[in-house]
N, C-alpha and C positions, 0 to 999 in steps of 0.2 A: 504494500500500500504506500500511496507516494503522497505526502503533505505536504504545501506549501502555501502561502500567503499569494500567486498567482492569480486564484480564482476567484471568480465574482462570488457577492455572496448568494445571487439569484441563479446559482447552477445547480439548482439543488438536482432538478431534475431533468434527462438531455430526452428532446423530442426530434426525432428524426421524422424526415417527410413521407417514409416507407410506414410509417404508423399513424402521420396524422389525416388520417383519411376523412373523417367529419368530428366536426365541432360542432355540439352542443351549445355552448355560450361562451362567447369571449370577450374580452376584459380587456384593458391596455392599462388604463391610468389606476386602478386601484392593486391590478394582482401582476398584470404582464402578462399572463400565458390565460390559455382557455380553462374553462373548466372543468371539461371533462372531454377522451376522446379512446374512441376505441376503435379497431379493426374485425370485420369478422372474422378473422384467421387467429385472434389473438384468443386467449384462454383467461383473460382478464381483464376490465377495462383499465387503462393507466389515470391513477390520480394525481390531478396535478398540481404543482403547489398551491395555486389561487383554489380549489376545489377542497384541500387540505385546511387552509390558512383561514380562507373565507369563510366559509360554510361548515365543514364541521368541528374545527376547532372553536365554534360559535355557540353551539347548541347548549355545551352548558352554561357558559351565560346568559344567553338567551332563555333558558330556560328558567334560572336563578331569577333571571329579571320579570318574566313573566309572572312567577310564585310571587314576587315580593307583594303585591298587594293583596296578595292569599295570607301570606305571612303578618303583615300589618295589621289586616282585620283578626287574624284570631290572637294576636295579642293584644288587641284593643277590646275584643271579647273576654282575654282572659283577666283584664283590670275590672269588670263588674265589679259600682260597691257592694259589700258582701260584709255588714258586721257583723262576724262573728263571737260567739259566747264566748266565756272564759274557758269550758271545759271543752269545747270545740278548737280556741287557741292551744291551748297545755296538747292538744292529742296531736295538733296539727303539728306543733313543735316537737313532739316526739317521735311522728313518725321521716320530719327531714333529721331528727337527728341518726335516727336507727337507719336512714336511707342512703345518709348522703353518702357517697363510695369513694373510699379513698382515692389517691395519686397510683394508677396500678402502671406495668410497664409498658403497657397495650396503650394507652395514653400518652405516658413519654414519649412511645417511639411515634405515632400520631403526629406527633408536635414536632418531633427532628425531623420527620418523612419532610413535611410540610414548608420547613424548614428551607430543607435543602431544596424541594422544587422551583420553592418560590427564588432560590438562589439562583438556578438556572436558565428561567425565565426574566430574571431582571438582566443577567449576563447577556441572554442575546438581544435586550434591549436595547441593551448599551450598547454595545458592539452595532447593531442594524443604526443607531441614532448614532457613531462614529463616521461611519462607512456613506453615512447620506448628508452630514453636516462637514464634517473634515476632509472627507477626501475624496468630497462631490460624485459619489458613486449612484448613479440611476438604481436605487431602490427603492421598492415596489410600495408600498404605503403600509400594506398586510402582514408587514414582516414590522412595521413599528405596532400595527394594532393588536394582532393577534398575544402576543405577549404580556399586553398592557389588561386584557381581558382578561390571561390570566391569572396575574397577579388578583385583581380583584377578586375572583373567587376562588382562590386558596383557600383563604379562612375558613371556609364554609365547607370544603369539601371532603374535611373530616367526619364534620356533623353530620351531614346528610347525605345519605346513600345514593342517590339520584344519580348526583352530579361525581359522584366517582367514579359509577357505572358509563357514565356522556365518555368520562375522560379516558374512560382504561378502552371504553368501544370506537371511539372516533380516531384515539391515538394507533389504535393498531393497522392499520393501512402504510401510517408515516414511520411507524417503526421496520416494516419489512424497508420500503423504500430506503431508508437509512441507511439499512444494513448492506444493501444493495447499492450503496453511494459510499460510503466513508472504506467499505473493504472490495470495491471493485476499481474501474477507472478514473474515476472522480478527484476532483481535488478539494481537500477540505482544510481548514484551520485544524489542530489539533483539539484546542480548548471547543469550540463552535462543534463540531463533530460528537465530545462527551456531552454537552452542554443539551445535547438532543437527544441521544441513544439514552440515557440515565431516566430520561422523562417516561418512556414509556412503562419499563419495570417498576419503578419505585411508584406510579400508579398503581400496577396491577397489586402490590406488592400494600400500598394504603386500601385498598377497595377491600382486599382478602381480609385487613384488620379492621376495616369497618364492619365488617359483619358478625364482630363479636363487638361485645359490651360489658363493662363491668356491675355485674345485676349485685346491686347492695345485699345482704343476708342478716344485715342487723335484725329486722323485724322482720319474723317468721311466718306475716299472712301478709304481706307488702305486694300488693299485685306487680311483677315483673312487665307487666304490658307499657308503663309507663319510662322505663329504663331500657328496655332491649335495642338492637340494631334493627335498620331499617328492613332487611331479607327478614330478621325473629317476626316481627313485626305482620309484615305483609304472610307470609309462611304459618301463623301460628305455633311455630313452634315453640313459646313459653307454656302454650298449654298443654302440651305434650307430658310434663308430670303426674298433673291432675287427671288426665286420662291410665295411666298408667296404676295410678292409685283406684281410679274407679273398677281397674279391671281387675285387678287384685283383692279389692276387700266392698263393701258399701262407704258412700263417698260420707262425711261428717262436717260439722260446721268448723272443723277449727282447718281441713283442709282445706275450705277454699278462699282465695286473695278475697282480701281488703279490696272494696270498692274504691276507683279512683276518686278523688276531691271533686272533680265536677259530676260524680253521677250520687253524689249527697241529697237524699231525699231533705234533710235541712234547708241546704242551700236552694234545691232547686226549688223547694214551696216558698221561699222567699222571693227570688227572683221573680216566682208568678206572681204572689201578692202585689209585688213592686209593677208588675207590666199591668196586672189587672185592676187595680187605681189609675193607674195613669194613663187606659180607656175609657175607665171611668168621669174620670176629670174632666179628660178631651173632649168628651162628647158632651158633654153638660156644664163647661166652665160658665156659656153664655148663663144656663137656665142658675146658676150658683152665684149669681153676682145679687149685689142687694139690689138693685133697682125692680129686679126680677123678682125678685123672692116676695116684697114688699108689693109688689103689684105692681098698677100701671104707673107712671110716673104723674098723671093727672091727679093733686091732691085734693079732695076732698076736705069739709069741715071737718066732717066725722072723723077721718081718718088723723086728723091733724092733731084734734084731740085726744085722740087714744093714744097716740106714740107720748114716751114720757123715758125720762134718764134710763128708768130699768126694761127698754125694751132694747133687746141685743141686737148689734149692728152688721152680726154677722150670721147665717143660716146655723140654725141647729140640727144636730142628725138627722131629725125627723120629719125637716122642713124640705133637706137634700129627699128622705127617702121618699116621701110624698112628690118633691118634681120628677124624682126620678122612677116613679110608679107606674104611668103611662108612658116612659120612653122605652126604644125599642132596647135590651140587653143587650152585652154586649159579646160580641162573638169569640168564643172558645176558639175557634181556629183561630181569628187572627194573632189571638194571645201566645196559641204555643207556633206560630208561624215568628212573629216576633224573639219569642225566646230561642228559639231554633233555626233561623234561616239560614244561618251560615253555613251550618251543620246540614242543613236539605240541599242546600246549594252545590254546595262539596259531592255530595253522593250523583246529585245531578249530572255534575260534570264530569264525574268520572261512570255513568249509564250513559250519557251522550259521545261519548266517545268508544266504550265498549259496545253502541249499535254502529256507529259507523265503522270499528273492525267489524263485525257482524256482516255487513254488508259487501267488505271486501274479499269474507272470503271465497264468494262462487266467483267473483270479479278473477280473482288469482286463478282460482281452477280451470276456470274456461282460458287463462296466458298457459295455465301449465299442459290442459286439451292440445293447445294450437301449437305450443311447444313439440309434444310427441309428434303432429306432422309432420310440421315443417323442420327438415332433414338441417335445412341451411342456415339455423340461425345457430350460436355458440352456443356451445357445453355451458359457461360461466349462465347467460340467461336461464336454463334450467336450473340449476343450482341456486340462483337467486330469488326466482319463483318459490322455489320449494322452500326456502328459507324462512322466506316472508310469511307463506301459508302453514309455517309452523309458529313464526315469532307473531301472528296476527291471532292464532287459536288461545295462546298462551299468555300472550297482554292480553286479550281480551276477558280470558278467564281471574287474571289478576285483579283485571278493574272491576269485574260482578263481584265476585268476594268482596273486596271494599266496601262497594257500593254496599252490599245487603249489610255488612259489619255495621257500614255507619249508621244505616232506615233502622237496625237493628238496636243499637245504641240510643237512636233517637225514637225510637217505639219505648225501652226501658225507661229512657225520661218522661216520658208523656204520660206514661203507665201509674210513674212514682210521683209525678207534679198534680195527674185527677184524680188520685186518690187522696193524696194528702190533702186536696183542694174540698173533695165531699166529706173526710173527715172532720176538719175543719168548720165548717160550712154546719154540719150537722150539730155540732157544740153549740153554735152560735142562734139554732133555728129559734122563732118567735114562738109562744104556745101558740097563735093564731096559725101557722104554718108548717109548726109540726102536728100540730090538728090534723088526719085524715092519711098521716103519715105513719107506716110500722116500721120497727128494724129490718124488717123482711126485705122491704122497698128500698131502702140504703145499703143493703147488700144488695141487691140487684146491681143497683148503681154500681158501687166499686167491682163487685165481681165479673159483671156482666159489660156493662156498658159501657165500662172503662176499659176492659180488654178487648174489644172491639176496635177501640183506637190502637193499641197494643198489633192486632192482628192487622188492620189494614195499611199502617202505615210501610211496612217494606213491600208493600204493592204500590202504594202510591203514584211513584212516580211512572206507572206504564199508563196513565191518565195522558202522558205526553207523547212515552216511550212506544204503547203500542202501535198508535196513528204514525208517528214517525218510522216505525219498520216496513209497515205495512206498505208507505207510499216510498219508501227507498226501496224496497221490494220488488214492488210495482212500476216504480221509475225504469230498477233494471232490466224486469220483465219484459218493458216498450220498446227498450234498447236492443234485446233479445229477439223478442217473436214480434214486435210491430203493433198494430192494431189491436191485433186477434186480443189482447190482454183485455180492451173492454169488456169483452162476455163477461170476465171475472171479476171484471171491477163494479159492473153494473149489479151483479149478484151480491156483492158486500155491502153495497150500499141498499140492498132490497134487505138486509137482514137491521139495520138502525131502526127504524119500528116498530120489529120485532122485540127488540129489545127495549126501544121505549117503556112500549106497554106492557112487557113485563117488571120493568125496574116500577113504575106506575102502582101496578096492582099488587107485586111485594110488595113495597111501602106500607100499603092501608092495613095490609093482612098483618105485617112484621108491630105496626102500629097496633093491632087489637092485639096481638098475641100476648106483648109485653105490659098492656093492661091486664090481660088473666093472670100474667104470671104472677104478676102483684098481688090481685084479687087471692091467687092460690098461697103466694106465702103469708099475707096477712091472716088469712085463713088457719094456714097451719102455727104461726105465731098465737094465736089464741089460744087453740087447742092445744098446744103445747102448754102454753101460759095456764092453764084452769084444767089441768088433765087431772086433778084431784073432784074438782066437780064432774068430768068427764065419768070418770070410774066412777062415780058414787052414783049417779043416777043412769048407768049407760047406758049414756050417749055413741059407743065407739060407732056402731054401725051409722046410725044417723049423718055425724061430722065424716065419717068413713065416705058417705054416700056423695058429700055436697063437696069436699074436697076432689073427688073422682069427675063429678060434673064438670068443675072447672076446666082440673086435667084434663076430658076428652072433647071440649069444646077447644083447648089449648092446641092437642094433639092434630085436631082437626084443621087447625088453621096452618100448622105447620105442614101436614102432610100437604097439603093444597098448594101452601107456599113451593115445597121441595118437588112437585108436582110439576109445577109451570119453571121451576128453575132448571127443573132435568131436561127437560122440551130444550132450551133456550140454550142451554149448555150442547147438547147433542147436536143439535144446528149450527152452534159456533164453531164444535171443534171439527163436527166433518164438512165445513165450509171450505178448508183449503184444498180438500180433495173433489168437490163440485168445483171449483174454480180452476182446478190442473185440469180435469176432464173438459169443460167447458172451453179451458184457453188454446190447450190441445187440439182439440177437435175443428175451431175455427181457425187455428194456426194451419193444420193442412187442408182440409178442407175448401177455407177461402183462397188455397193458388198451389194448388197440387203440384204443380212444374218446379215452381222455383221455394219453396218451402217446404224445405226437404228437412227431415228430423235428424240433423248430424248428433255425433255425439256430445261434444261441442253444448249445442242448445240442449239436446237433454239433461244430462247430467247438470247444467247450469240451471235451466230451468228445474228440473227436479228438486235440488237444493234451495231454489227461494221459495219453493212450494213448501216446503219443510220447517223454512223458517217464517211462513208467514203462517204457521201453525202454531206457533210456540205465542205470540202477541195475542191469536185471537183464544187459543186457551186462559191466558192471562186475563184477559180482558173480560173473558166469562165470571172468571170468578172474581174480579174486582166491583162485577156489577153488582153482583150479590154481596159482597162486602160493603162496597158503599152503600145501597139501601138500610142496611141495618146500623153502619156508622151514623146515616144522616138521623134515623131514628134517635140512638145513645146519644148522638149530637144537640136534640131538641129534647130529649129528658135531664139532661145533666143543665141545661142551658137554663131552663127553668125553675129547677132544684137550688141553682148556683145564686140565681137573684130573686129568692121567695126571702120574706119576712128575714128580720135578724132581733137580736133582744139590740132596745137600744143603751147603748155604753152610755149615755148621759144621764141616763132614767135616776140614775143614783149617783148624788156629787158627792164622790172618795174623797177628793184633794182639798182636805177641809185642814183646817189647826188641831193637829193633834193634843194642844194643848187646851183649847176647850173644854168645857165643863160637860156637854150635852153630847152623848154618845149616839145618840139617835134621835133627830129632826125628822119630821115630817109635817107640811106648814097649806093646808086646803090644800090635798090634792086627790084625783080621783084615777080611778083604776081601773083596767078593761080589762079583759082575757084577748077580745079581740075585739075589730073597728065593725062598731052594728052598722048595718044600711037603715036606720031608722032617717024621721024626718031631722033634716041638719039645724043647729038653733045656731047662730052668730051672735046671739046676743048673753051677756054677761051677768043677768042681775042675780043672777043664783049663788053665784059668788058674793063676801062678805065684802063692806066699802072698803076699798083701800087695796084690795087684792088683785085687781083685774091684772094688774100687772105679771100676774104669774103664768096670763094665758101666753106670753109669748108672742104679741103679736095681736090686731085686733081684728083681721082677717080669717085667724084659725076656726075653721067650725068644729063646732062641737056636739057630738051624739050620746043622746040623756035617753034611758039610766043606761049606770054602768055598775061593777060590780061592787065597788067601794066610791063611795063619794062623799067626798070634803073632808077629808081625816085628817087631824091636827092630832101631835103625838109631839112632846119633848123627854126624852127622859137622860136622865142623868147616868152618868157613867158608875158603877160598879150596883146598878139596882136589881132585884131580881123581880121581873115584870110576871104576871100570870093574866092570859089572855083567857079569857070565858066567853061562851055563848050557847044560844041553842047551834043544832045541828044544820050546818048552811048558812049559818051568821056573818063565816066571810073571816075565820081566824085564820083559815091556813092560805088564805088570800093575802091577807095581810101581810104573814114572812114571805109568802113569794113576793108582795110588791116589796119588800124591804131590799130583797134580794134583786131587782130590777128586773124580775125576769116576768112581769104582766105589761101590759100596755098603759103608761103613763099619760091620760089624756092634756092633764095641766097640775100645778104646784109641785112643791119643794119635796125634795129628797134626802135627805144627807146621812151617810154612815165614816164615822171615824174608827179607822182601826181592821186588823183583820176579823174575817167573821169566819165563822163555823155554821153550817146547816145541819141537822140532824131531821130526817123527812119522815114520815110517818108510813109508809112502804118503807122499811129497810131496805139498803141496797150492800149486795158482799159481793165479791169479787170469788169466781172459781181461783183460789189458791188457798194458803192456811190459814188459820185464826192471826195469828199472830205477825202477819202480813198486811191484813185486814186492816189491823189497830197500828197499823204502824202507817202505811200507805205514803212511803216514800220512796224514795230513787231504791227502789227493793233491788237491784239487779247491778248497781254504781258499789256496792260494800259501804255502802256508808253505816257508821257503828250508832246503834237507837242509844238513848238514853236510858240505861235499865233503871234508875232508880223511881224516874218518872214515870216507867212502862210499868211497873209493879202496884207505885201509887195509884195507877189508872182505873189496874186490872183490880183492883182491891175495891175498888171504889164503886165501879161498877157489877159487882158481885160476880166477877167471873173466874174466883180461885177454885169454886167449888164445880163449877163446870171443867174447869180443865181436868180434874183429877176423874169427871166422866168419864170425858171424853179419849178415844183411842191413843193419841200420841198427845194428851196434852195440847197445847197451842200450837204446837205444830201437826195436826190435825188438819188434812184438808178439808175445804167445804168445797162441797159439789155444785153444779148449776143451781143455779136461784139459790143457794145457801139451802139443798133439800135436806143434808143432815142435820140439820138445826131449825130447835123450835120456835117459834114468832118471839118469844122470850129471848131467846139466846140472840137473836139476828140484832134485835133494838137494842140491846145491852152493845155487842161489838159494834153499831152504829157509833152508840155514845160515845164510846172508849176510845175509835178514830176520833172523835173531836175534842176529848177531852187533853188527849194527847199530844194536840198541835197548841194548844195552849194560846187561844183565840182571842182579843178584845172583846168580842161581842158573839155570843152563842143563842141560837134562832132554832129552838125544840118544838117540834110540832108531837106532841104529846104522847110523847115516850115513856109515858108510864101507864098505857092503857093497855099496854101486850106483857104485862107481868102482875103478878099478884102483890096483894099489899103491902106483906111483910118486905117481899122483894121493892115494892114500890119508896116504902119508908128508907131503906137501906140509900139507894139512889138518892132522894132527894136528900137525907141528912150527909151523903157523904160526895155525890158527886153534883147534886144543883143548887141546894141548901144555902143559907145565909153562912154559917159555917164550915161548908163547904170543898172541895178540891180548885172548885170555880171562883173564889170570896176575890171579890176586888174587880171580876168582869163584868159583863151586862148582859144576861140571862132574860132572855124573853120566853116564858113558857107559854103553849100550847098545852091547854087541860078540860077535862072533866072532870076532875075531881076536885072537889071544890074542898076536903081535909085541909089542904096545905096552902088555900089563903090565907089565913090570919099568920101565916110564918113569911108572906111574899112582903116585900116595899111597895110595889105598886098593881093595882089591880087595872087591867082595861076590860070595860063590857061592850060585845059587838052584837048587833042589831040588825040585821035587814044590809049588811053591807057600812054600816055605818059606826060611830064608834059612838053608843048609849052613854057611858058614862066611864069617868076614870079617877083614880085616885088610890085611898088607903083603905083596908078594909074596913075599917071604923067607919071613915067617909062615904062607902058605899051604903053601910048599912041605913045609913043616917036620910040617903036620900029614897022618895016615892019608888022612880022605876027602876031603879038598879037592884033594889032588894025585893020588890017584889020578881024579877028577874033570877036573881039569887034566890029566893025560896019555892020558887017553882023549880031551878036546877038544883035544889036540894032532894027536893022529893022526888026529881025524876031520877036522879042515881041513888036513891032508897030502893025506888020498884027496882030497877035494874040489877040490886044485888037481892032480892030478893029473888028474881027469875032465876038469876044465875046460881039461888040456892037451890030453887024448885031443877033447876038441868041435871047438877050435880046429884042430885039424890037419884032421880029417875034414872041416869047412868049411873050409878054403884048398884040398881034394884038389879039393871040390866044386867050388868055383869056379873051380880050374884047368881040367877037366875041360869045364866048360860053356866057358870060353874058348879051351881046344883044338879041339873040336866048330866052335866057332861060325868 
């Protein structure tokens, strides 16, 4: 080999005239030579430098630069504000620290690889920008760019696999050529000659280390999918362990990864709250402004009048929820389209591209057909062809994968944002709204309705995808066989009405089914609910009988449904074989002579036939997907903006340091808004109060179920609420509680409160889970000494030593091992336990007997008490333990009769004739219940005499 400084530095590569028999494109001012030129005798086409320099030493730039605003947007997605908890922080910080993966050597050498390329590449910078500035040599421009390119993305070509693969595949052309230059005739620089050969190795050489990665091991459930190489990645294979585990044993929760940070059901029901206000807003800022709210801007006397200091300047919850009552909700899709577009976009582009491989490859088959005739064209075009129509099968398949990963991915978000969305939502329902509502029906929701979204979203996109195969299909088809493809075209389009009217008449059907389904599990939530009444007088066949009704009315609509969907289906999938035969037959048919069936058109044609089978399969079954999504879409849509308790109903944010633990100042209470006649006028209201209404526009629907209730009472009192049956006591702590419909006046609770409800409610787990009812599953450590005090208090030492394991004793649905006694006891004992401000018992001492009765109140609601020092509002009938309470309230028709001390009451006309009728009416009462009690021990003596 001969080296010398002689030669230009544009001789990289020698074209003789004997080879250049046609050009392709040629170049003078940017590259100097053409771009590409071959012979048919040659066994290769020759690449030329400008073909090399220009074009595909560009690609991975080009391609770097195209990603960049791919890249941009999902880090500007990945800054969402997002505040997080504390214990959300503490976890997140522990899992970068257990993540973060040391300095390994696989990285070092990364960093030197990259090092020295970028060294080689600035070398023959410099040298091309000597050679064209100093020593006025005629070179080519592509020899200063191409270098300059790739300095720029160096950096990068560590990180991402892509662009490794561009460099190590585009470089190899210029590597043989090299080799072929610096050790044959050629004259090269010494240095300029290493400064090129060294580039292509030490790629291949980075690319082989990019496909490994250092997977952290600190933490032992760390999902590896967010750490792996670009090949682990696309390949799957990190999960390659976890299958290997599955096949070996039953898979268990601690095998499998940790959820990444963005598929956080936390964060993600956050980021909807945040999108689904601020449709909310948008759509309704006009109708939220005061001008609006207040009416028309035309003021009237009257209205002039009525406005005064204490009318608010700004809309109240209930002001927004009333403008917002007649407008249209707001759309579920655009919300999770908003949170997710990037994400659908992403998959998009990588299906839009996997149909146009798709399409190339009968395109290729019918080069490689024409290939095997034609004797004369080079070996290398076969080999090329055949290249293509395997690297066209195999990107293609990479990018479906993707693609369903990502619809995949963003199905599980969707899945976890409307569930957590009807969870949520259900906490929050009004009693007007949960009115008519069962559990039944909010599992439907989540289970049903909600995975429906789940199930159609990695279909979704052939909304676009199928119609686009179909007509690239069909394009080639025309290109193919000519005319003749009408017959087949005109046939698909005869099948769109067909399908209309089935998508049509599912709907109605899919729409009544899902009302039975409801009908049936409310149904069965009953009878489940009262399967004690059920047994005792059996009912089973009856309820057996009316639950079956539903069922085969259910059944019916479905079969009908699956009826017309099989028709519609069987039509669509053997449509591409009516359309081959149809397009066939007019292809010879209409020119017998010259539309000969080569094999050529066959096999090409046959191949789009095939695949225009696959879109309209697809398409069948997104029909029927989508009808039942648009249903789940219009149930969830309207579940989402029914009623809510209003958060104002009760002002928390008072001065703790106040005297008065519980205000309530003329206000009245609904269960729900009657349609009675509307009054606008105020005089029912005491003078001076109008002001409470809010507003002099608000109308008002009379009666309601509590009206004008005035209640102060003082911090650490023990209140006893009386009345007859319906008087509106256990009305009362629900309005305390906010949770009735607040028409007008004052509300105010200081401090935390405690409910104890009159239905027990237990949780399927142990007793002593129950009474504790905190972060049960975080190891947070109870307080024993206060859990003993509790359980003392409430008489539940003598039950544990019943019961099976003690307090760790599980309780079954509805608390069936425990008697109405035991249920109300561990009610109490959750609330005594959280050690409440203000405690709201709705007469929890009417499901235990006396003695037990006495026990309770001297020890856990009593003046003396467990509770001494909070503010104890009882619900009772017994009227014993008045003369021990501080404050008596008597309740009337909804209304509050009289309040005070028991002395006080006695003292007055209606309170005590009130009280001595509830005297005598729990005399009878424990009289009957002596007459039960005898009659049951007669009975069971009797069956044990018998027996």
């Amino acid at each position: 080999m001969s080296l010398t400084s002689d030669n230009s530095f544009n001789n990289e590569y020698d074209y003789s005239d004997d080879i250049y028999d046609e050009s392709l494109w040629s170049t003078t001012s940017f590259c100097a030579d053409p771009i590409l030129t071959y012979s048919p005798n040659s066994t290769f086409p020759s690449i030329s430098n400008c073909l090399q320099h220009a074009i595909l030493d560009q690609l991975a730039p080009l391609l770097l630069l195209i990603s960049l605003p791919i890249l941009w947007i999902t880090l500007s997605n990945a800054k969402i504000e997002y505040k997080a908890t504390k214990e959300e922080e503490e976890e997140e910080e522990e899992i970068q620290e257990f993540g973060r993966a040391p300095h390994s050597e696989i990285e070092l050498i990364k960093k030197v690889l990259i090092a020295v390329l970028a060294g080689s590449r600035l070398f023959l910078f410099v040298i091309a920008s000597y050679e064209l500035l100093w020593q006025n040599k005629p070179i080519p421009l592509v020899e200063l760019f191409y270098p300059l390119t790739h300095l720029i993305t160096l950096p990068l070509q560590g990180r991402y696999f892509v662009l490794g693969y561009f460099f190590v595949l585009t470089g190899l052309p210029e590597f043989f050529n090299l080799i072929n230059s610096c050790f044959g005739n050629e004259f090269y620089f010494l240095s300029t000659c290493i400064a090129k050969l060294v580039w292509w190795p030490l790629c291949l050489f980075q690319f082989i280390l990019s496909c490994f990665s250092t997977i952290p091991t600190g933490h032992s459930n760390q999902s590896p999918e967010e750490k792996v190489s670009f090949l682990n990645n696309q390949l799957f294979i990190w999960f390659d362990p976890l299958v290997k585990i599955g096949h070996k044993r039953p898979i268990v929760e601690k095998d499998v990864f940790r959820l990444l940070p963005e598929m956080g059901a936390k964060r993600l029901f956050r980021r909807w709250c945040k999108e689904r206000a601020k449709q909310q807003i948008g759509k309704s800022d006009f109708h939220y402004s005061t001008s609006q709210l207040n009416g028309p801007s035309k003021q009237t006397k009257e209205n002039i009048q009525n406005y005064n200091e204490r009318t608010p300047l700004l809309p109240t919850y209930k002001e927004k929820q009333q403008k917002l009552k007649n407008k249209k909700p707001p759309s579920i899709i655009n919300c999770l389209w908003n949170l997710f577009r990037w994400e659908i976009i992403g998959a998009m582009i990588a299906k839009l591209f996997s149909d146009l491989l798709q399409i190339t490859t009968p395109l290729l088959l019918g080069q490689l057909i024409s290939f095997t005739e034609d004797i004369s064209l080079p070996n290398w075009w076969g080999f090329l062809l055949a290249g293509g129509l395997f690297l066209a099968s195999e990107l293609r398949s990479l990018l479906q994968n993707n693609y369903f990963n990502m619809m995949n991915s963003v199905g599980c978000k969707v899945q976890s944002v409307l569930t957590s969305a009807v969870y949520a939502k259900t906490l929050r329902l009004s009693s007007s709204a949960r009115h008519g509502r069962t559990s039944g029906e909010i599992v439907n929701l989540m289970a049903i309705d909600v995975d429906r979204f789940y199930q159609v979203i990695p279909l979704l996109q052939q909304i676009w995808s199928s119609p686009l195969q179909v007509v690239l299909s069909l394009f080639v088809l025309y290109q193919v066989m000519g005319w003749s493809v009408i017959g087949g075209v005109l046939f698909m389009i005869a099948l769109i009405p067909c399908n209309l009217c089935v998508v049509r008449r599912t709907k109605i059907w899919q729409m009544e089914q899902m009302t039975l389904k409801d009908a049936r599990l409310r149904m069965l939530n009953e009878v489940l609910t009262g399967i004690r009444a059920v047994k005792l007088y059996a009912w089973e066949v009856p309820m057996k009988q009316v639950i079956d009704d539903i069922r085969e009315h259910e059944v019916k609509l479905i079969r009908k449904a699956a009826l017309l969907r099989t028709c519609s289906d069987v039509l669509n999938l053997t449509s591409p074989y009516f359309v081959s035969i149809i397009t066939f037959a007019l292809y010879i048919f209409s020119d017998p002579i010259h539309n000969i069936l080569t094999p050529e058109v066959a096999f090409v044609s046959l191949t789009l036939f095939s695949q225009l089978r696959i879109p309209m399969m697809v398409l069948a079954e997104l029909i029927g997907q989508l009808v039942q999504t648009a249903v789940s879409n219009r149930r969830l849509k309207h579940f989402l903006v029914a009623g809510e308790i209003d958060p104002e109903a009760v002002e928390r944010d008072l001065d703790p340091q106040y005297e008065r633990a519980i205000d309530v100042e003329f206000a009245s209470f609904d269960w729900k808004t009657k349609t009675k006649k509307l009054v606008k006028t105020h005089s029912h209201l005491p003078p001076g109060h109008q002001h409470l209404i809010r507003g002099s526009t608000t109308n008002i629907c009379i009666p309601y179920s509590l009206n004008n209730l005035e209640l102060h009472l003082r911090r650490g009192l023990l209140v006893a609420v009386v009345g007859r049956v319906g008087a509106g006591k256990t009305s009362l702590l629900h309005a305390l509680l906010g949770e009735m419909n607040k028409v007008y006046g004052f509300v105010g609770l200081r401090g935390r409160v405690a409910y104890v409800p009159q239905q027990p409610w237990v949780l399927n787990r142990t007793v002593r889970e129950n009474i504790l009812f905190s972060n049960l599953d975080d190891g947070e450590k109870p307080n024993e000494e206060l859990y003993a005090r509790v359980v003392d208090a409430c008489a539940l030492k003598s039950d544990f030593t019943v019961l099976p394991e003690g307090d760790q004793t599980e309780i079954g649905e509805r608390g069936i091992n425990l008697s109405g006694g035991q249920k109300a006891r561990v009610n109490l004992a959750r609330a005594l336990y959280h050690q409440a401000d203000i405690y709201l018992l709705d007469d929890v001492l009417s499901a235990v007997d006396a003695i037990v009765g006495r026990h309770l109140f001297d020890l856990a609601i009593g003046p003396e008490s467990l509770t001494k020092g909070s503010t104890r509002v009882l619900v009772t009938h017994s009227l014993a333990y008045l003369a021990e309470t501080d404050w008596i309230v008597v309740m009337e028709d909804g209304q509050i009769l009289g309040q005070g001390t028991y002395e006080e009451l006695l003292n007055e006309p209606k309170t005590a004739q009130l009280i001595a009728h509830l005297e005598e009416k729990e005399k009878e009462n424990e009289k009957e219940d002596e007459k039960e009690g005898k009659k049951i021990f007669f009975f069971q003596k009797n069956i044990f005499l018998n027996f």
